[in-house]
C-alpha positions as a Markdown table, in Angstrom:
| # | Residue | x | y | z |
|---|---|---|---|---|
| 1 | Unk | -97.1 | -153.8 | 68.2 |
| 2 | Unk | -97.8 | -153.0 | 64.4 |
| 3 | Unk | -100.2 | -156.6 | 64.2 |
| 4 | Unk | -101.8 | -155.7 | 67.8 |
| 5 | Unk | -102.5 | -152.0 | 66.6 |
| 6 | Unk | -104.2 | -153.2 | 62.9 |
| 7 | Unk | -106.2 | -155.3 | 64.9 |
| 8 | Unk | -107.9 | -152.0 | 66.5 |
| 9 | Unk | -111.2 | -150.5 | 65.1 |
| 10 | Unk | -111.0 | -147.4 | 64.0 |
| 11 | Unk | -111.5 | -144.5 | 66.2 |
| 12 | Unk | -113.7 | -141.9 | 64.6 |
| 13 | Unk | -113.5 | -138.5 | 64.4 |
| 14 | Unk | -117.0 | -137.8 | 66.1 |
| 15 | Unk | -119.9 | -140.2 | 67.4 |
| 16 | Unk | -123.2 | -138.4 | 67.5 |
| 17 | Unk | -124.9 | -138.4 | 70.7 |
| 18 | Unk | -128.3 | -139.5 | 69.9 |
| 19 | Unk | -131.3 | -140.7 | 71.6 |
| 20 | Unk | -132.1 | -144.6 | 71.9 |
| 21 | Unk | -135.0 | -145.0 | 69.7 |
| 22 | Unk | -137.6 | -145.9 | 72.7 |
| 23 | Unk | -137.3 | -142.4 | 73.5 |
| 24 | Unk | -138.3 | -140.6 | 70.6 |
| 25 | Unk | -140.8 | -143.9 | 69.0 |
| 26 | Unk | -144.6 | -142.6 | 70.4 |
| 27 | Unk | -143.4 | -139.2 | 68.9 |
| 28 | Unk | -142.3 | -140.8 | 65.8 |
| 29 | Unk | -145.2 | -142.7 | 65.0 |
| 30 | Unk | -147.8 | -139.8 | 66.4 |
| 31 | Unk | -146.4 | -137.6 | 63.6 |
| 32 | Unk | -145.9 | -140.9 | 61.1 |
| 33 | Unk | -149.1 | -142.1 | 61.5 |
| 34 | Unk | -151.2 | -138.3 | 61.0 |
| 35 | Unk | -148.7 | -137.0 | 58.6 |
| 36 | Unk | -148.0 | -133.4 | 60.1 |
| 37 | Unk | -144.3 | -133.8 | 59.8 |
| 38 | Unk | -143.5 | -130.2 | 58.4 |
| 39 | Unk | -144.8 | -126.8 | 58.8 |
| 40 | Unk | -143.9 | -125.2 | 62.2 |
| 41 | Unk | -146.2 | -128.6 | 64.1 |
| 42 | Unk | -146.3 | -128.8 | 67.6 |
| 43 | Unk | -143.1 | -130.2 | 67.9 |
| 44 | Unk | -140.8 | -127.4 | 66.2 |
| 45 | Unk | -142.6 | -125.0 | 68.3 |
| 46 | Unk | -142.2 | -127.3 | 71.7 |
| 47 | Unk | -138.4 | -127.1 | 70.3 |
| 48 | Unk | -138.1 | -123.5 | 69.8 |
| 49 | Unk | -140.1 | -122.9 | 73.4 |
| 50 | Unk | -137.4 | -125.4 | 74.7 |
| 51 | Unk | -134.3 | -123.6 | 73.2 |
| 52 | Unk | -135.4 | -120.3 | 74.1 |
| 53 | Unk | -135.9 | -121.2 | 78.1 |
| 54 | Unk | -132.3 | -122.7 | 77.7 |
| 55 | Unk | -130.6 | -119.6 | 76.3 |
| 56 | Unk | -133.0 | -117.2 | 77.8 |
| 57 | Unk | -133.1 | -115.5 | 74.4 |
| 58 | Unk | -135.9 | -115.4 | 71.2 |
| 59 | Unk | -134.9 | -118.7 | 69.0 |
| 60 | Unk | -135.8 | -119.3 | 65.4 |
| 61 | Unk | -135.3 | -123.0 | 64.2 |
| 62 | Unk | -134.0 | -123.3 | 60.4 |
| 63 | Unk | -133.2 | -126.8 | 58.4 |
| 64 | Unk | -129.9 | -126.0 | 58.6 |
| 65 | Unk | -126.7 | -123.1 | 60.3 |
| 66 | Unk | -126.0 | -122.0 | 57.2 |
| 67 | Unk | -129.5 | -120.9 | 56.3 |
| 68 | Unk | -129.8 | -119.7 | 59.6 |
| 69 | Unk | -126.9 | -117.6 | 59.0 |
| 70 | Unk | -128.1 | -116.2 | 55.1 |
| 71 | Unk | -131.3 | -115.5 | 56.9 |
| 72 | Unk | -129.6 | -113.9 | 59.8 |
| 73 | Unk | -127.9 | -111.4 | 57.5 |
| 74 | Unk | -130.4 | -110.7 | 55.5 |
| 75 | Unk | -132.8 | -109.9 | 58.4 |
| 76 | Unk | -130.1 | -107.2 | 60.0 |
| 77 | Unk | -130.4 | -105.2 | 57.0 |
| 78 | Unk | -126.9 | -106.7 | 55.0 |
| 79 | Unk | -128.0 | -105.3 | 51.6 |
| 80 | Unk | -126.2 | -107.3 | 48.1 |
| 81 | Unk | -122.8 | -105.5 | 47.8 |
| 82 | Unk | -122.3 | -104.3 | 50.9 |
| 83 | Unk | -118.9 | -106.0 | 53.1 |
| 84 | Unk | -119.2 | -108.2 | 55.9 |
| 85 | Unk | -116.0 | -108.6 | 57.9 |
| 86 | Unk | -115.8 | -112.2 | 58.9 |
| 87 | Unk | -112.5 | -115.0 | 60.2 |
| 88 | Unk | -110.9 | -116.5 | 57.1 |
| 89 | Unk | -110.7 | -119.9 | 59.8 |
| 90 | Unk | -113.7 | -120.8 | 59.9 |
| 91 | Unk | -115.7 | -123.5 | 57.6 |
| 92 | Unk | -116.9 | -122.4 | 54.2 |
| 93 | Unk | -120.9 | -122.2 | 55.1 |
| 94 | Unk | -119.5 | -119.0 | 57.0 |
| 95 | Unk | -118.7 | -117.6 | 54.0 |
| 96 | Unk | -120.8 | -119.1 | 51.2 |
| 97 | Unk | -123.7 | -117.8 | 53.3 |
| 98 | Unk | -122.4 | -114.0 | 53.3 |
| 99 | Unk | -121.9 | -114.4 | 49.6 |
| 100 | Unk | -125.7 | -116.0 | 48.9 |
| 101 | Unk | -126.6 | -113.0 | 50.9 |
| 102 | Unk | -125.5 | -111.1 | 48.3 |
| 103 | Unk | -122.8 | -109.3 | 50.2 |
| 104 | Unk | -119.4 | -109.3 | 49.8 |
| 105 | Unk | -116.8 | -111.2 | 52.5 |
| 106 | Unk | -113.7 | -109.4 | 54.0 |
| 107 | Unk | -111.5 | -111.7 | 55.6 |
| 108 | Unk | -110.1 | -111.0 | 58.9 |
| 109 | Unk | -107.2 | -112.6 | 61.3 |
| 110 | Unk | -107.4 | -114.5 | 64.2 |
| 111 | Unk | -105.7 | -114.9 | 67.5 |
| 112 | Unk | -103.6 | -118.1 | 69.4 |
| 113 | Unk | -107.4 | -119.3 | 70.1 |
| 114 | Unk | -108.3 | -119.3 | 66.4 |
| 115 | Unk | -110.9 | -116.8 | 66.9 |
| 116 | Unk | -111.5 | -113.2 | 65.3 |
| 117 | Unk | -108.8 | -111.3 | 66.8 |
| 118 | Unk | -110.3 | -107.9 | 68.0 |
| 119 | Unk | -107.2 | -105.9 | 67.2 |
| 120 | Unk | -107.4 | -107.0 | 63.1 |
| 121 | Unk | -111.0 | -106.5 | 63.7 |
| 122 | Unk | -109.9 | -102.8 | 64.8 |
| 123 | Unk | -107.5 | -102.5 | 62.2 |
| 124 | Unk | -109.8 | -102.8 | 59.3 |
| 125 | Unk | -112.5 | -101.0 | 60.2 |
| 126 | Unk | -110.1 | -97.7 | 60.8 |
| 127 | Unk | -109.4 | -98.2 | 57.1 |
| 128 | Unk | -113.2 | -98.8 | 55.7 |
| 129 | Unk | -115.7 | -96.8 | 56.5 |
| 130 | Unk | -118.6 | -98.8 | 54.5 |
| 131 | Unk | -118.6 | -102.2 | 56.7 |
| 132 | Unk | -122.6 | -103.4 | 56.4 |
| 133 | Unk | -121.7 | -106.2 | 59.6 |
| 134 | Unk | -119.3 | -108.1 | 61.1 |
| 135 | Unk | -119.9 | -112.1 | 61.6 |
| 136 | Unk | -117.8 | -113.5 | 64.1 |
| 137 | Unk | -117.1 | -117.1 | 64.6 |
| 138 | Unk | -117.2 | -119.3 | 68.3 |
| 139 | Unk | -114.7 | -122.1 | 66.7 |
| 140 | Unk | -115.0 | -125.6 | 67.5 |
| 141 | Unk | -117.3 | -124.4 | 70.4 |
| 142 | Unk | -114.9 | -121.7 | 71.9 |
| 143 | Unk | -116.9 | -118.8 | 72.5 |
| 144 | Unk | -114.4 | -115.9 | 71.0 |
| 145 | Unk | -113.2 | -112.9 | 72.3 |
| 146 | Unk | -117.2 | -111.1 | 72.7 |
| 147 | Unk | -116.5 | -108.2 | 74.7 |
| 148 | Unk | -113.7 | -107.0 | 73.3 |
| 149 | Unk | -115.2 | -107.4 | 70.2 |
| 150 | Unk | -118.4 | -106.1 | 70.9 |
| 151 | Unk | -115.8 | -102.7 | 72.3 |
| 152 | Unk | -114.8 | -102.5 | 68.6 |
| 153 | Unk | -117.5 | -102.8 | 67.2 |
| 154 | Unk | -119.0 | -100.0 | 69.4 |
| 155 | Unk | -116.4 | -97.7 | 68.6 |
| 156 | Unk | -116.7 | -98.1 | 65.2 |
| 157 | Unk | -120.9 | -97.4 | 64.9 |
| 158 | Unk | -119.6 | -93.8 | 66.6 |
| 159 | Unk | -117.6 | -93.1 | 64.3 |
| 160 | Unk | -119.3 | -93.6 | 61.4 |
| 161 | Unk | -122.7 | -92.7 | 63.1 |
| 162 | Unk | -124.7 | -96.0 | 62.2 |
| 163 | Unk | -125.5 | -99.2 | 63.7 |
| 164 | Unk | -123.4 | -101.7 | 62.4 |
| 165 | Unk | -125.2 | -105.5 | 63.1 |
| 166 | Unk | -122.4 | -107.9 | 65.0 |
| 167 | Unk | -123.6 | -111.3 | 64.3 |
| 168 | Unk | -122.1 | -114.5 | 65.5 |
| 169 | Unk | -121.5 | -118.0 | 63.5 |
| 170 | Unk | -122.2 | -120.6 | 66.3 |
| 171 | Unk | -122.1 | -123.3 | 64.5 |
| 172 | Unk | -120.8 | -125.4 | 67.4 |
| 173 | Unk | -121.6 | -123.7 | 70.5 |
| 174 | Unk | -125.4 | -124.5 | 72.2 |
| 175 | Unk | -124.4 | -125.0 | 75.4 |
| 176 | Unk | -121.4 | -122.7 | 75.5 |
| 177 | Unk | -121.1 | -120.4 | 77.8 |
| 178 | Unk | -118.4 | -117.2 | 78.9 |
| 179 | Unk | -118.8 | -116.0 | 82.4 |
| 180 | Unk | -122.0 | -117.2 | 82.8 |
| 181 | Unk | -123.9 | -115.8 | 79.7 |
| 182 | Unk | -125.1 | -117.9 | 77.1 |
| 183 | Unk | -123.8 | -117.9 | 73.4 |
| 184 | Unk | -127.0 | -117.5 | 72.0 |
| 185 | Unk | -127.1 | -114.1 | 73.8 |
| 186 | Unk | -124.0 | -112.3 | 72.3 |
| 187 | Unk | -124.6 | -109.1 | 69.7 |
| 188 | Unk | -127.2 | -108.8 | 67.2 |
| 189 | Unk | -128.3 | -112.4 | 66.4 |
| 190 | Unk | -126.2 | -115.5 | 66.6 |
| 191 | Unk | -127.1 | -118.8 | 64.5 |
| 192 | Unk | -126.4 | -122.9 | 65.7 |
| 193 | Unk | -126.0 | -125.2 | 63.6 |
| 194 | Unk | -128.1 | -128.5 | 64.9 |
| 195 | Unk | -126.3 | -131.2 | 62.5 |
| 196 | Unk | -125.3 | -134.9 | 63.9 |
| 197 | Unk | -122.0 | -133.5 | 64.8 |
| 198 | Unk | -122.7 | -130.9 | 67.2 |
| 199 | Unk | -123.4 | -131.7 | 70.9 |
| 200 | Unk | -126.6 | -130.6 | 70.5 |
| 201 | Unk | -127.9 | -132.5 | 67.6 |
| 202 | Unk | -131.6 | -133.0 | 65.8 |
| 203 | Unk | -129.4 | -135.1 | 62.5 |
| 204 | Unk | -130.1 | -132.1 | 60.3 |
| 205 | Unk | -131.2 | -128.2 | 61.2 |
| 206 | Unk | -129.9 | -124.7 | 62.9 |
| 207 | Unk | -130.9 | -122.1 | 64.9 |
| 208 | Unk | -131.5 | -118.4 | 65.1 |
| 209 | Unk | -131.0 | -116.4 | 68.4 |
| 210 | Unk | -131.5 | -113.1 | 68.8 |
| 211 | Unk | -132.6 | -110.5 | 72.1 |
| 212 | Unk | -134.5 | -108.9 | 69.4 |
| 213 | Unk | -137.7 | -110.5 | 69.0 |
| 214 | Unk | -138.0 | -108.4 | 65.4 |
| 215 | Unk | -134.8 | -109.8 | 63.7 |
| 216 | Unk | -136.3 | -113.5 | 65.2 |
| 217 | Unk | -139.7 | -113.1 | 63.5 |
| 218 | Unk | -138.7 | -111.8 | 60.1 |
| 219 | Unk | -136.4 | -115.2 | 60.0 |
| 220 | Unk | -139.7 | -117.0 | 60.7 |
| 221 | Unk | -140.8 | -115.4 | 57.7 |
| 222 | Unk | -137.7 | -115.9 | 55.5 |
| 223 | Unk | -137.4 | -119.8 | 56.4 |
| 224 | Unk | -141.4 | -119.7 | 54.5 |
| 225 | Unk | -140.5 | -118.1 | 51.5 |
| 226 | Unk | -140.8 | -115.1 | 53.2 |
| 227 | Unk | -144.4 | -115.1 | 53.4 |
| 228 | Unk | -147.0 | -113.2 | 55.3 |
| 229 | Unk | -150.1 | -115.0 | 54.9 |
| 230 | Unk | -152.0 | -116.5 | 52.1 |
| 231 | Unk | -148.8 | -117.3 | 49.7 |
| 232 | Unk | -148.3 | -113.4 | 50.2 |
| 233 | Unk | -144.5 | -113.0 | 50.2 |
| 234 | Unk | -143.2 | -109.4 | 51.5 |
| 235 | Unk | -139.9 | -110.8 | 52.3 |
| 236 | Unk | -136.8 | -112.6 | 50.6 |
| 237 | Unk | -137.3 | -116.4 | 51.6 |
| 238 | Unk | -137.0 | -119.6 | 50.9 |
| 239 | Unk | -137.7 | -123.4 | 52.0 |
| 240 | Unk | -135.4 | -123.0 | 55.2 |
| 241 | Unk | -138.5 | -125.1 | 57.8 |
| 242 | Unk | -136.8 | -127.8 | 59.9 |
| 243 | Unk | -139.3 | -131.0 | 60.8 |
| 244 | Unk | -141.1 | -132.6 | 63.0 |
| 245 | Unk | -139.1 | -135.1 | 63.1 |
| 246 | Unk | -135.9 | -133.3 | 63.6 |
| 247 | Unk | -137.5 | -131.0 | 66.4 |
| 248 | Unk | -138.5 | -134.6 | 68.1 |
| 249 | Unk | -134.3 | -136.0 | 68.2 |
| 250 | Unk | -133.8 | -132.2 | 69.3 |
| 251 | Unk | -135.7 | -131.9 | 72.1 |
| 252 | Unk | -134.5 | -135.6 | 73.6 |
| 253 | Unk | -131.0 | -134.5 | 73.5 |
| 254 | Unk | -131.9 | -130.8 | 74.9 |
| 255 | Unk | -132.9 | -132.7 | 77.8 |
| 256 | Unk | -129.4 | -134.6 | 78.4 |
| 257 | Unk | -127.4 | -131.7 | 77.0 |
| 258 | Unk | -126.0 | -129.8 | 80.4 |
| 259 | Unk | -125.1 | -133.8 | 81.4 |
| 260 | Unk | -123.4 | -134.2 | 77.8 |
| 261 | Unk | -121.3 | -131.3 | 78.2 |
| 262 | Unk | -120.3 | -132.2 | 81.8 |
| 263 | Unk | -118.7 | -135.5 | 80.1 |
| 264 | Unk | -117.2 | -133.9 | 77.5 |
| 265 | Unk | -115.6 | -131.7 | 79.6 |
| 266 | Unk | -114.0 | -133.9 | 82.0 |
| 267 | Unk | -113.2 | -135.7 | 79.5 |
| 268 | Unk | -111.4 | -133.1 | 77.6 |
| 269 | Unk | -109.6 | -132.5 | 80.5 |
| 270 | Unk | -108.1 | -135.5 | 80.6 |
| 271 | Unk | -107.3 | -135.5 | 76.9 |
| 272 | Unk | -105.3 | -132.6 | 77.3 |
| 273 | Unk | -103.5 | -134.1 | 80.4 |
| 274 | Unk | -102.6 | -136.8 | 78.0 |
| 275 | Unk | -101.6 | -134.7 | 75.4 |
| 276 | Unk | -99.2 | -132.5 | 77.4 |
| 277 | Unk | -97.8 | -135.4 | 78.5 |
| 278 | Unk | -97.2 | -137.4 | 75.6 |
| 279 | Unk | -96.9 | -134.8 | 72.4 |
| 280 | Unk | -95.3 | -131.1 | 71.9 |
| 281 | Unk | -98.8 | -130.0 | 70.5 |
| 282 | Unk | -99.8 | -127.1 | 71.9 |
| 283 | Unk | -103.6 | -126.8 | 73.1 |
| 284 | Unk | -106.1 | -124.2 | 72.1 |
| 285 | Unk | -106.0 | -121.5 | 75.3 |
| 286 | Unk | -109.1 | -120.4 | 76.3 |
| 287 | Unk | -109.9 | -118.1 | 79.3 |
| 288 | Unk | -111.5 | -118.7 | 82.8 |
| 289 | Unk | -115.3 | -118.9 | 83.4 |
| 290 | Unk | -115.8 | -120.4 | 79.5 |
| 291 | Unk | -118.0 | -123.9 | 78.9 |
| 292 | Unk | -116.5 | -125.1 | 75.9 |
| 293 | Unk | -118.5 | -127.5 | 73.6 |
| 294 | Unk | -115.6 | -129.1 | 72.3 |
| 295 | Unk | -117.2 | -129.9 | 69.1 |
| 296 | Unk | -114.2 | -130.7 | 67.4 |
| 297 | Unk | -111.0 | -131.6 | 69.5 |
| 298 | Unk | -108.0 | -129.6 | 67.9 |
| 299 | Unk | -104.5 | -128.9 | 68.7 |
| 300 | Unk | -101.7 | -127.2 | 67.2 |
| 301 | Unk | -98.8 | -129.6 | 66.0 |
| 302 | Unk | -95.0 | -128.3 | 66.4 |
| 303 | Unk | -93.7 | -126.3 | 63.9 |
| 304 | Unk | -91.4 | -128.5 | 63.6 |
| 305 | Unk | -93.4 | -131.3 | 61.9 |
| 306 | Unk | -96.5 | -128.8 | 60.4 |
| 307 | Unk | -95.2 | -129.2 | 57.1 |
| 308 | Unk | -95.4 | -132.9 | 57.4 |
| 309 | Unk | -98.9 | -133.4 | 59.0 |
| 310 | Unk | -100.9 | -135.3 | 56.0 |
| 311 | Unk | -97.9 | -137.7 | 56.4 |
| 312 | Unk | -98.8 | -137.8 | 60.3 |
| 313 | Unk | -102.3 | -138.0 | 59.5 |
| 314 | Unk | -101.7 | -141.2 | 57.0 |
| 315 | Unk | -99.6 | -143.1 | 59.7 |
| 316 | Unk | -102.3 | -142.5 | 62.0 |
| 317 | Unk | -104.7 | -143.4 | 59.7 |
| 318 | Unk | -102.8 | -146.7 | 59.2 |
| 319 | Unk | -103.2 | -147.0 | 63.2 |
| 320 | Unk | -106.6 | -146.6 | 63.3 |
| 321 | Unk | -107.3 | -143.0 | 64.7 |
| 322 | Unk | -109.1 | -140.7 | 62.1 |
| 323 | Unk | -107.5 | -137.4 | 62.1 |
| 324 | Unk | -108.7 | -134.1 | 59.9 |
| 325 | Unk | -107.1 | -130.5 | 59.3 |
| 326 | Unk | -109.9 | -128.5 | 60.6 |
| 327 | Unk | -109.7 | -125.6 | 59.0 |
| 328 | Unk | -107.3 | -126.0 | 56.2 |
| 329 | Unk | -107.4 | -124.4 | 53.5 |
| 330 | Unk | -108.3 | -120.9 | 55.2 |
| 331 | Unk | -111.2 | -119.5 | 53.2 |
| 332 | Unk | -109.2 | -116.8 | 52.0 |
| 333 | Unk | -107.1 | -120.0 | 50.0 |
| 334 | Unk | -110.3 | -121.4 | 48.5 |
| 335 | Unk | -110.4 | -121.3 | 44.9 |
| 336 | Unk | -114.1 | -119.7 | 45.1 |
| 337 | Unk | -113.0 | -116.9 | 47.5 |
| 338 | Unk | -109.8 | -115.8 | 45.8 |
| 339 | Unk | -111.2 | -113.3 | 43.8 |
| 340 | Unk | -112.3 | -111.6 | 47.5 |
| 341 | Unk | -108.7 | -111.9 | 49.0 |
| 342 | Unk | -107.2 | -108.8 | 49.2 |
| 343 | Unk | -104.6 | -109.0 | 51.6 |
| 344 | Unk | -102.2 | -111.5 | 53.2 |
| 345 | Unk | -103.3 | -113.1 | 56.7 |
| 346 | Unk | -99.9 | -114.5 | 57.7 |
| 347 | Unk | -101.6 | -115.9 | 61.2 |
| 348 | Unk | -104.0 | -116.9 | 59.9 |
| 349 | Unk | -102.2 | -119.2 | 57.0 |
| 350 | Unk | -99.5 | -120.4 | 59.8 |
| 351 | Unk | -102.1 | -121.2 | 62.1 |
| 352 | Unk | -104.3 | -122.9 | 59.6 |
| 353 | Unk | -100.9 | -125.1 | 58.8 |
| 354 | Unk | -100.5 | -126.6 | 62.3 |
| 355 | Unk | -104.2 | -127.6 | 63.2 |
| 356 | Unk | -105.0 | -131.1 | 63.3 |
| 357 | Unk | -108.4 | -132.3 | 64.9 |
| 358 | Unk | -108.5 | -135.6 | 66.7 |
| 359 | Unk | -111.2 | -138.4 | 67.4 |
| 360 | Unk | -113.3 | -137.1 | 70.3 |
| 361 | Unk | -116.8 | -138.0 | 71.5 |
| 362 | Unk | -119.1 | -138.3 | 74.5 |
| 363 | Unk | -118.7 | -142.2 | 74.4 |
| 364 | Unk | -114.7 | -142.0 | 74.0 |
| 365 | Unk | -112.7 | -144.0 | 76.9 |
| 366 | Unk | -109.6 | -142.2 | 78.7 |
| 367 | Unk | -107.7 | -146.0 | 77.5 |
| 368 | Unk | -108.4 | -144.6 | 73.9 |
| 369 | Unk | -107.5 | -141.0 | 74.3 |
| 370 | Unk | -104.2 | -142.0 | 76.3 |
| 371 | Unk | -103.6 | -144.1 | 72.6 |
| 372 | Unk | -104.4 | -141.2 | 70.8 |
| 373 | Unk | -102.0 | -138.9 | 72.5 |
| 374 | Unk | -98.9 | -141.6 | 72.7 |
| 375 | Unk | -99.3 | -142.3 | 68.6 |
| 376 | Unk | -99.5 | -138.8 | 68.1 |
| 377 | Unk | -96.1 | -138.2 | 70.3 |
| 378 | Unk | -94.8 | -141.5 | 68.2 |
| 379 | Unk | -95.9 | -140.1 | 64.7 |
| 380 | Unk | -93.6 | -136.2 | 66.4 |
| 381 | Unk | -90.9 | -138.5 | 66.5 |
| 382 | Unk | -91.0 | -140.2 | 63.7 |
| 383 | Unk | -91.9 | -137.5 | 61.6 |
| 384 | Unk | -89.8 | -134.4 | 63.5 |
């Protein structure tokens, strides 16, 4: 078995889903050949047009999420020194972008489903009564808990008898959806990342959504360096435009993306058949009526063996199947953000302990996933 199983190519983590090159080639050489490959040409704004029919909601693009999201804050009003209550699980950008905003991060809890968990959410903001915003996070593609949320959130701008902005990181969610509505569509503005990971990929770039055309056009400004017209800045800004040539892989895989997701979600389903039937992981709940994106594929490993999964991840390593503990450290851990921490997030931490993403993509085959799930109920065993 051990010869037979080194002879196997590595399964990787995530395959980009991207358009054969005979699709996007005329474009390629149209813009190649007359050398308008930046500045808002007509394919960004085909793009925007495009991602705005598909979320039914006013789209920004950006040349990457996490400018998207330091523009984002910065266009709800989040003023340098001001907090911003935000998951500690969630990937860095998250953070780093509150803290380039000037603002100053408050880490939060979250719930079985590793998102925000409205009752911390609650918690803190009964104890603070100078919150600037709070930035949710749709993790690995699972749109969080938005009402309830949103409830809070409420509550909280009556009390304190201002609006406070609710703002979404989601980072890996085009093409989710919760009972119908689009993410893209949730709170005050809510920002994509468009990276070679996510299912909706142009190689490199992000997204701004908003129902509020305002916060949408003063992005358009800050992605200029916040100019007006004629080198006239009258906002904060910076070199945030995505290309041409980006916008052109964009719009190929807008076109295939409702067909994308309807693979990935069958075949998530079977992964998880797999997985129950094969491991003690537990999977990541998520309510009726949601469309997961499934960006990354994560599970929770037993208790039992948390303590031991870089040892798990090694053997499977050694077995060809690329693993990663998405997201471990917790921000709240990071060196960088210590000096923020203020409080313990025992969930959080715990959680963070037991995650362990595994190789998933559009092009995977249920033979390979079936592998996946019996090395990983092997490596329980062996490492329990």
């Amino acid at each position: 078995m051990g010869t037979a199983i080194a002879q196997r190519a590595m399964l990787p983590l995530i395959k980009p889903d991207l358009p054969v090159f005979e699709e996007v080639e005329p474009a390629f050489r149209e813009v190649l050949a007359n050398g308008r490959i930046t500045n808002f040409g007509k394919y960004v704004t085909a793009f925007e047009c495009a991602c705005s029919d598909y979320l039914g909601v006013n789209t920004a693009t950006v040349s990457s999420g996490t400018m998207g999201l330091l523009f984002a804050l910065q266009a709800v009003g989040v003023r340098p020194g001001q907090r911003v209550i935000l998951p500690s699980f969630t990937f860095m950008a998250t953070a780093q972008a509150v803290v380039y905003a000037g603002a100053v991060p408050v880490f939060a809890e979250v719930g079985s489903d590793l998102t925000l968990d409205p009752q911390d959410l609650a918690d803190q903001l009964a104890g603070d009564a100078e919150v600037a915003a709070v930035l949710a996070v749709h993790a690995f593609g699972l749109p969080c808990h938005v009402d309830e949320i949103s409830e809070v959130v409420h509550a909280y701008e009556t009390r304190v008898g201002r609006p406070v902005p609710l703002l979404y990181d989601a980072a890996h969610a085009f093409g989710s959806r919760l009972n119908g509505r689009a993410a893209g569509s949730f709170g005050s503005v809510e920002v994509f990342s468009l990276s070679a990971t996510k299912a909706l990929g142009c190689v490199e770039g992000g997204l701004v959504a908003s129902r509020d055309p305002a916060v949408v056009e003063k992005v358009r400004r800050m992605r200029n360096y916040g100019i007006e017209s004629n080198y006239d800045a009258q906002w904060p800004g910076m070199n945030g435009k995505m290309s041409e040539l980006h916008a052109i892989v964009g719009l190929a895989n807008l076109r295939r993306l409702d067909q994308i997701l309807s693979i990935r979600a069958e075949k998530a389903a079977y992964y998880e058949r797999e997985l129950m039937a094969h491991t003690k992981c537990e999977l990541i709940p998520r309510p009726a009526g949601v469309r997961h994106t499934f960006t990354h594929f994560t599970v929770l490993l037993p208790e039992c063996v948390a303590a031991r999964r870089e040892r798990i991840a090694a053997w499977l390593q050694e077995n060809a199947i690329e693993t990663r503990a998405y997201w471990y450290p917790p921000v709240h851990e990071q060196k960088f953000f210590a000096s923020f921490t203020n409080r313990e997030l025992p969930r959080t931490a715990q959680l963070s302990r037991r995650v362990l993403s595994l190789p998933f993509h559009t092009t995977m085959s249920e033979a390979e996933m079936t592998y996946v799930a019996q090395m990983l109920g092997q490596a329980e065993k062996m490492f329990g």
